[in-house]
C-alpha positions in Angstrom: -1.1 27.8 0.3 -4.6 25.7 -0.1 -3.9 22.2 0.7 -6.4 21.4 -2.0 -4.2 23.7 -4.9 -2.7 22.4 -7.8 -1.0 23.6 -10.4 -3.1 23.9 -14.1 -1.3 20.8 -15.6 -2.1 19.2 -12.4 -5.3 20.0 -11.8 -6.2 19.4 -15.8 -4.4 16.1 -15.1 -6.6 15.2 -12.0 -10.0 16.1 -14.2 -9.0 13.1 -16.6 -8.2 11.0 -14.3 -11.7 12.2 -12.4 -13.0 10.7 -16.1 -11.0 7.9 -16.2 -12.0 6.4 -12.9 -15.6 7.2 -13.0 -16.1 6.3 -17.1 -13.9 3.3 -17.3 -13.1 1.8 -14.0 -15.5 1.5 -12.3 -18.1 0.7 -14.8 -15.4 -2.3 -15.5 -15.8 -3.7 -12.0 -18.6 -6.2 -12.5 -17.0 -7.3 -15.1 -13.5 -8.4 -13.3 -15.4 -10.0 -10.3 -17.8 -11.7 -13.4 -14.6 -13.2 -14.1 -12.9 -13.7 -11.3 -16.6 -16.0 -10.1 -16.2 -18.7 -12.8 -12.8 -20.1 -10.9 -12.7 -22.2 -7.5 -10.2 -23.2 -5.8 -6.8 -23.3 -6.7 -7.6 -22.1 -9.4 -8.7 -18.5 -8.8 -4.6 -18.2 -8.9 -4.0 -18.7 -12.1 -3.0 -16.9 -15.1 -6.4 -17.2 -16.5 -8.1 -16.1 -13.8 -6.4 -12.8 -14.4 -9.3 -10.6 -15.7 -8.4 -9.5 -19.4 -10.5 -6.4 -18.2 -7.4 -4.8 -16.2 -5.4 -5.2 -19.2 -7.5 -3.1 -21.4 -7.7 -0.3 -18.3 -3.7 -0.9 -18.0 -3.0 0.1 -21.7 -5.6 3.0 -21.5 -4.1 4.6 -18.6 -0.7 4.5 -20.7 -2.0 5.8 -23.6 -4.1 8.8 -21.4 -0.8 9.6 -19.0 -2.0 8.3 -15.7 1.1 6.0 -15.8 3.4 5.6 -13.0 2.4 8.9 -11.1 3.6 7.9 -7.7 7.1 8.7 -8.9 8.7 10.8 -6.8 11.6 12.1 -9.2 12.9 10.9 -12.8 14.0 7.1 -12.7 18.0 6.0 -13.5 19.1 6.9 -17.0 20.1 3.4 -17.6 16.0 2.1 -17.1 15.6 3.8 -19.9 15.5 2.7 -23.3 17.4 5.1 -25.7 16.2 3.3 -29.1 12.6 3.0 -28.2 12.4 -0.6 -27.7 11.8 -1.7 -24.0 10.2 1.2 -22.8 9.9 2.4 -19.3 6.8 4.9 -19.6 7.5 8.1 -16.5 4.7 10.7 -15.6 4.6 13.9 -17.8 5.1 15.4 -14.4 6.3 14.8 -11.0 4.3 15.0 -8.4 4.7 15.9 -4.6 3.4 13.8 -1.3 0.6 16.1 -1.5 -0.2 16.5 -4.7 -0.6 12.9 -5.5 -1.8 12.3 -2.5 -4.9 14.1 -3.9 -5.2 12.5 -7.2 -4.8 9.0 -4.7 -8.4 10.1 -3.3 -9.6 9.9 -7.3 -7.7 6.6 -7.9 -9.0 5.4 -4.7 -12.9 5.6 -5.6 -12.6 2.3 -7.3 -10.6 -1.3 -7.0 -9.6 -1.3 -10.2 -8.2 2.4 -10.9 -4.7 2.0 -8.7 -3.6 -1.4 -10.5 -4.7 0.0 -13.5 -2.5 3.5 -13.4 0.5 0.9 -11.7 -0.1 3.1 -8.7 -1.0 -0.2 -6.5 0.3 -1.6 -3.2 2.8 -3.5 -2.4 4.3 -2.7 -5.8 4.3 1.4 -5.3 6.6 1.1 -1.9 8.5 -2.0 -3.3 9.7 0.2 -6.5 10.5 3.1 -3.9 12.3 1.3 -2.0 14.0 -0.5 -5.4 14.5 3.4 -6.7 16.2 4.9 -3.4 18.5 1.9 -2.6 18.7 -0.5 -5.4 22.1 -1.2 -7.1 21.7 -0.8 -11.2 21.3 -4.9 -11.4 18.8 -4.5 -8.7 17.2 -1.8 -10.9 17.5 -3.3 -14.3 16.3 -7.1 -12.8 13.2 -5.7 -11.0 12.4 -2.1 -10.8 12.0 -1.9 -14.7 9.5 -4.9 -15.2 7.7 -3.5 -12.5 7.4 0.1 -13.7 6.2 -1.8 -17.3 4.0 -3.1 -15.3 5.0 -6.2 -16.9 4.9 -8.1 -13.2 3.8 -7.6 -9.6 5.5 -7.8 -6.2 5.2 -8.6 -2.9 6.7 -7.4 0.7 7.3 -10.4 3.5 7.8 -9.1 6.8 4.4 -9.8 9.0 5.2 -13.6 10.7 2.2 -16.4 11.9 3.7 -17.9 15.1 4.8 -13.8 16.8 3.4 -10.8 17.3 4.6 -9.2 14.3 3.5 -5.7 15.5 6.9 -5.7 17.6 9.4 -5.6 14.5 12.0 -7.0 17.3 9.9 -10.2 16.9 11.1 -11.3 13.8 11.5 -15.8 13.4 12.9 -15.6 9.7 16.2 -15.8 9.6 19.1 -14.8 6.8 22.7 -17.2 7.7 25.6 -15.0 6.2 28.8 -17.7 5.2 31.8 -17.1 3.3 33.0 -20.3 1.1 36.6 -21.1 0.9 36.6 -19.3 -2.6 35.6 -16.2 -0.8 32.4 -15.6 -2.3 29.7 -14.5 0.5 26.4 -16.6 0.8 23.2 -16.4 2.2 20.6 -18.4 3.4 17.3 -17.2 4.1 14.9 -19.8 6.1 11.2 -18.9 8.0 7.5 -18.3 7.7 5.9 -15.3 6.7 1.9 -14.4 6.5 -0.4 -11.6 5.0 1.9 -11.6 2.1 0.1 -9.7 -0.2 0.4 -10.6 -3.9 2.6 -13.5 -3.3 0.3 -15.7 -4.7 -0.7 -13.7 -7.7 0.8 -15.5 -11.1 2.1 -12.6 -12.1 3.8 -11.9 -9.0 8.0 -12.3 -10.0 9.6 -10.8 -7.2 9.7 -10.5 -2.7 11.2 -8.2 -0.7 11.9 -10.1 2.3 12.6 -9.1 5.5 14.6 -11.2 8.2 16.7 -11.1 11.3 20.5 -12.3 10.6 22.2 -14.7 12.0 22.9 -14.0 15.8 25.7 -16.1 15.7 27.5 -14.5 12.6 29.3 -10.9 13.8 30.4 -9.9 9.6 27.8 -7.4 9.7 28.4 -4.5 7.5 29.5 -1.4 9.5 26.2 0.3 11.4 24.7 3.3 10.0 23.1 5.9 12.6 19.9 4.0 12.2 21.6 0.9 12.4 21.8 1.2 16.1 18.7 0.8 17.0 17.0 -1.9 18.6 16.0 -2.9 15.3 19.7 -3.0 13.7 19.7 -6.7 12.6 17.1 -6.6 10.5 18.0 -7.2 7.0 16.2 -7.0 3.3 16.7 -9.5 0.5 14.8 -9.6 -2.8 14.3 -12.9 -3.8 12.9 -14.2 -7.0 9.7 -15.9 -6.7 10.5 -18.9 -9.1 13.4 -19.5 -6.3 12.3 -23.4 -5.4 13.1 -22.5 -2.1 9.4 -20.3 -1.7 6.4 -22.3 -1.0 2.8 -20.2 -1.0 1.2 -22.6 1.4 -2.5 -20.8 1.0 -4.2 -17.9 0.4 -6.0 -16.4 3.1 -9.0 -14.5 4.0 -10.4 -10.8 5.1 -13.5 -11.4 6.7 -14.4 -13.9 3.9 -12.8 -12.2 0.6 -9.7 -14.1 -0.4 -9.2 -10.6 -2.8 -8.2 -13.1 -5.6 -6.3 -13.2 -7.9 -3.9 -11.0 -6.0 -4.8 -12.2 -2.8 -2.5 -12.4 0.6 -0.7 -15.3 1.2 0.8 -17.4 3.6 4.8 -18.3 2.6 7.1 -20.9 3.6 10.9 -19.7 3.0 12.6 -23.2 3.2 16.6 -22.6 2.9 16.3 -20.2 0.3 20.2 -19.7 -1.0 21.4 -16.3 -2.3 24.1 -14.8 -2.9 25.5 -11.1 -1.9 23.4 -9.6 -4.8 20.3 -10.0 -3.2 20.5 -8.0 -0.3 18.9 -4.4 -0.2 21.2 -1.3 0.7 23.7 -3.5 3.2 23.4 -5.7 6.0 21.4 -4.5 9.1 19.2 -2.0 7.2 15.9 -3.4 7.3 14.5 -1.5 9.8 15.4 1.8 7.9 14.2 0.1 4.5 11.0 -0.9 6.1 10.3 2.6 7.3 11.5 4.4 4.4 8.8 2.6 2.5 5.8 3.1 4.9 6.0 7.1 5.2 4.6 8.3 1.7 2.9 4.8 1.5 0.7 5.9 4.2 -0.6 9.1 2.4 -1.3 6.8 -0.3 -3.2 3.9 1.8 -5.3 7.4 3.5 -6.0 9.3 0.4 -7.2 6.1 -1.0 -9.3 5.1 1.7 -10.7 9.3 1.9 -11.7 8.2 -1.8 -13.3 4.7 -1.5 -15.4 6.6 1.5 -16.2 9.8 -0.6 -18.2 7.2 -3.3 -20.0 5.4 -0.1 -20.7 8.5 0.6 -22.4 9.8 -2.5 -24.1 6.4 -2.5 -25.4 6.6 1.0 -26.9 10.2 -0.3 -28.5 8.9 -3.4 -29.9 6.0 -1.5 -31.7 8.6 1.3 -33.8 9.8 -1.5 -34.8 6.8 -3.2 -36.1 4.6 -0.3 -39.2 5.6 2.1 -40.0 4.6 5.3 -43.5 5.1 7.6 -44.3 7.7 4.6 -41.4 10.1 4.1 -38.1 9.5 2.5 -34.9 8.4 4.4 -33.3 11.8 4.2 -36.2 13.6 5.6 -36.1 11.9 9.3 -33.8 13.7 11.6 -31.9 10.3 12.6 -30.9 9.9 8.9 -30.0 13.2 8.6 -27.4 13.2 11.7 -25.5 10.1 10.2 -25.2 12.3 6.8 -23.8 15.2 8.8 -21.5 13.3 11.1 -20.4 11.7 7.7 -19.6 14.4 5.9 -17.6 15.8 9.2 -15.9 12.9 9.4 -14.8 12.7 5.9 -13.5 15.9 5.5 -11.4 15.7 8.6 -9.8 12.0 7.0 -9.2 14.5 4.0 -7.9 17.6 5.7 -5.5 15.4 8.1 -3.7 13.4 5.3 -3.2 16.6 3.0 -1.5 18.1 5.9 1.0 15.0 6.6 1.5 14.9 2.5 2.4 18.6 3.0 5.0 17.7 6.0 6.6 15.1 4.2 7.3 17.4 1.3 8.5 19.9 3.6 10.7 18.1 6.4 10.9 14.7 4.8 8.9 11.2 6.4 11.4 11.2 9.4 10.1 15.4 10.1 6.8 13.9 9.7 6.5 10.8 11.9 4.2 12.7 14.1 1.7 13.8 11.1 2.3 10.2 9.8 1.6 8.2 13.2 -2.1 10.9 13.3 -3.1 10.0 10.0 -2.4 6.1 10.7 -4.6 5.5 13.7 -7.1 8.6 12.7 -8.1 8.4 8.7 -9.0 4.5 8.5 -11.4 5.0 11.9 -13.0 8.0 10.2 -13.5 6.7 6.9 -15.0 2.9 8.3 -17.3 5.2 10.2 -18.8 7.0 7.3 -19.0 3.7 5.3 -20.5 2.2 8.9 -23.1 4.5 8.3 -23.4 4.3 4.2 -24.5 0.7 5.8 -26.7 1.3 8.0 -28.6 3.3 5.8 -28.8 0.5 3.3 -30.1 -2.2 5.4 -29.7 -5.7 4.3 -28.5 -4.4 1.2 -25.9 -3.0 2.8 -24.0 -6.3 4.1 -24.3 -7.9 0.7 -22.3 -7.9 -2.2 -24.5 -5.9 -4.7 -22.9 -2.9 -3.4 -19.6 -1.6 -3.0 -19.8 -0.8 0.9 -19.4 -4.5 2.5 -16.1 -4.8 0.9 -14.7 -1.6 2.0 -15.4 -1.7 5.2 -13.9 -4.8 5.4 -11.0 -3.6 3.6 -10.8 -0.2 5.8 -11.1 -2.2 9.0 -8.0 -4.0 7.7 -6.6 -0.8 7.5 -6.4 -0.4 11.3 -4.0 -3.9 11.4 -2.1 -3.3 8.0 1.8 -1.3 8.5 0.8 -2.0 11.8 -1.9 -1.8 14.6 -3.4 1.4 16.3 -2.2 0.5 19.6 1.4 1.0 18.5 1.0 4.3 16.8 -1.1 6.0 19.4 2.1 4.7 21.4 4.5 6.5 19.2 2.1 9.3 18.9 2.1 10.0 22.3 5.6 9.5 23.3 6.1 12.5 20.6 3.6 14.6 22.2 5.1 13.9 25.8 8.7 14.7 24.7 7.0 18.1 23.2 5.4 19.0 26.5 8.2 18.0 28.5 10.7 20.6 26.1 8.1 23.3 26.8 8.4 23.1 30.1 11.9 23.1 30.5 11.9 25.9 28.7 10.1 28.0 31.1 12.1 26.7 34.2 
């Protein structure tokens, strides 16, 4: 089967959204960062800094069916409304890892087209995770306003004062205690950075991700994938009006404080919870966390493979409106190698993450961790290259913010750091390749 084929309601389905994203969205993007401009400060986190633009591309996407089309399989009957009122819109169809995965590439050509189909990160792998492993209160409190697209989330787990690309390094701490009435309590207490969305007003909701108590033993029984290294890690969604969360500031990629989502940095000052806030049982973080990252990563790829195909097309365009020492750009053999290495390079990005899509629908993200570690540390360097050269081409206009290319290379050079750095996936990539080689060869002894 063609990695590329889809079925014809699919494939009809990707030709509107082809529309959708190239008609509406990003035509609308001047108009949100026109907006977004007029605030300073503290303010540019605040309701009205919202653009009223995203709202009107929100309840189009609704009405046109491009609603919710990361679902991997029909939501809980009891998120659904049965006398029409508070409605939980699903996808007319749903779609595999790899067929989504190509209709992410179309979404991911502009900023806007992801938030606007509620097909946006952190909130895609936060409702996953709230889908697979959420109890029905869990569900009903948080999963539904976020598939209404009624509020946004965020996922703490990335820490200022470690190295938070070892998991095992983990400060934030959750204190389990059991009051004389025998009710269970939590306390969750710690520091937590890059926390994407947190300080976004309409974010209502964290999944937070902490170490328990080394000196408390009550830990739930251990699962398989409890015993790893990583079996005290444990998830707790906590409400973001909890008094005990402080967003301390917003910070910065290379300049862009990506306002008014932003990424903050949160202070988690003896946050109490109860036993209903925890996520699937005690000690289950780790698995959480990676159950979360697998298909998020086709979706982080396929995005970036689409934010480089419209550099791309721009970079072309631009070769034959600009001259220089008498001939246009795309007539000197220099400019003419970057356009071929680009188009190489983007194709492979494509090719690579289809393939992993396709594994995951097969085997499952745990068959797939090899496909998944490739596509992690390969697809962001080959996409930054192509919109490196999309750069380069442009000049001076290139590096300012008239065009679409200085942000996303900023924001696919982020992509090497985010769900964790190169270094530890060519680790884990290797390891799996070494374990490989050394089966074959003890299979010829």
């Amino acid at each position: 089967m063609s990695l590329f084929a889809l079925s014809p309601k699919a494939s009809a389905l990707k030709e509107k959204l082809e529309t959708f994203v190239n008609e509406r969205c990003i035509p609308a993007e001047s108009e949100y960062e026109r907006h977004i401009a007029r605030f300073a400060g503290a303010d540019r986190w605040t309701p009205s800094a919202v653009p009223p633009v995203i709202e009107r591309l929100k309840s189009e996407a609704q009405a046109l069916g491009f609603w919710n089309l990361f679902l991997p399989h029909p939501v809980p009957d009891h998120l659904i409304s049965k006398d029409g009122g508070d409605v939980v819109l699903v996808p007319s169809m749903y779609l595999s890892n790899r067929e989504y995965g190509i209709l992410c590439e179309v979404m991911g050509r502009s900023a806007l087209a992801p938030e606007a189909c509620n097909c946006s990160a952190p909130d895609t792998g936060n409702m996953e995770v709230l889908l697979k492993h959420g109890t029905n209160d869990q569900q009903s409190t948080y999963l539904k306003p976020l598939l209404q697209g009624k509020m946004r989330s965020a996922f703490l787990m990335t820490e200022p004062d470690v190295a938070s690309s070892d998991a095992r390094n983990l400060q934030a701490k959750l204190t389990k205690s059991v009051g004389e009435d025998g009710r269970v309590r939590y306390v969750l207490s710690g520091r937590k950075w890059w926390s994407t969305g947190a300080m976004d007003p309409r974010c209502g909701v964290a999944l937070v991700v902490a170490e328990m108590d080394s000196g408390h033993s009550s830990l739930t029984p251990p699962s398989e994938e409890k015993q790893s290294k990583f079996g005290n890690q444990t998830v707790v969604i906590v409400p973001m009006s909890h008094p005990g969360i402080k967003c301390v500031r917003p910070l910065t990629v290379f300049g862009y404080d990506d306002a008014p989502h932003g990424h903050a940095e949160v202070l988690l000052e003896n946050v109490e919870l109860d036993e209903s806030a925890v996520i699937l049982g005690e000690g289950r973080g780790f698995e959480i966390s990676q159950s979360r990252l697998g298909p998020g990563r086709i979706h982080h790829c396929m995005r970036a493979v689409g934010l480089a195909a419209r550099c791309y097309e721009i970079m072309l365009e631009r070769t034959f409106q600009r001259q220089t020492f008498g001939k246009y750009l795309h007539e000197h053999g220099s400019c003419r190698e970057l356009i071929a290495d680009s188009a190489s390079d983007l194709e492979a990005a494509r090719l690579l993450t289809l393939a992993c899509a396709e594994e995951i629908d097969r085997l499952g993200a745990r068959g797939a961790r090899e496909k998944i570690a490739l596509i992690k540390v390969t697809v962001p360097e080959l996409t930054s290259r192509v919109v490196d050269r999309a750069v380069q081409i442009f000049g001076g206009a290139g590096v300012c913010g008239d065009f679409p290319l200085a942000r996303a290379l900023v924001g696919l050079r982020s992509l090497r750091i985010a769900d964790g750095p190169d270094a530890v996936h060519k680790q884990s990539l290797a390891l799996m390749e070494l374990k490989k080689a050394k089966r074959r060869m003890q299979s010829r002894m």
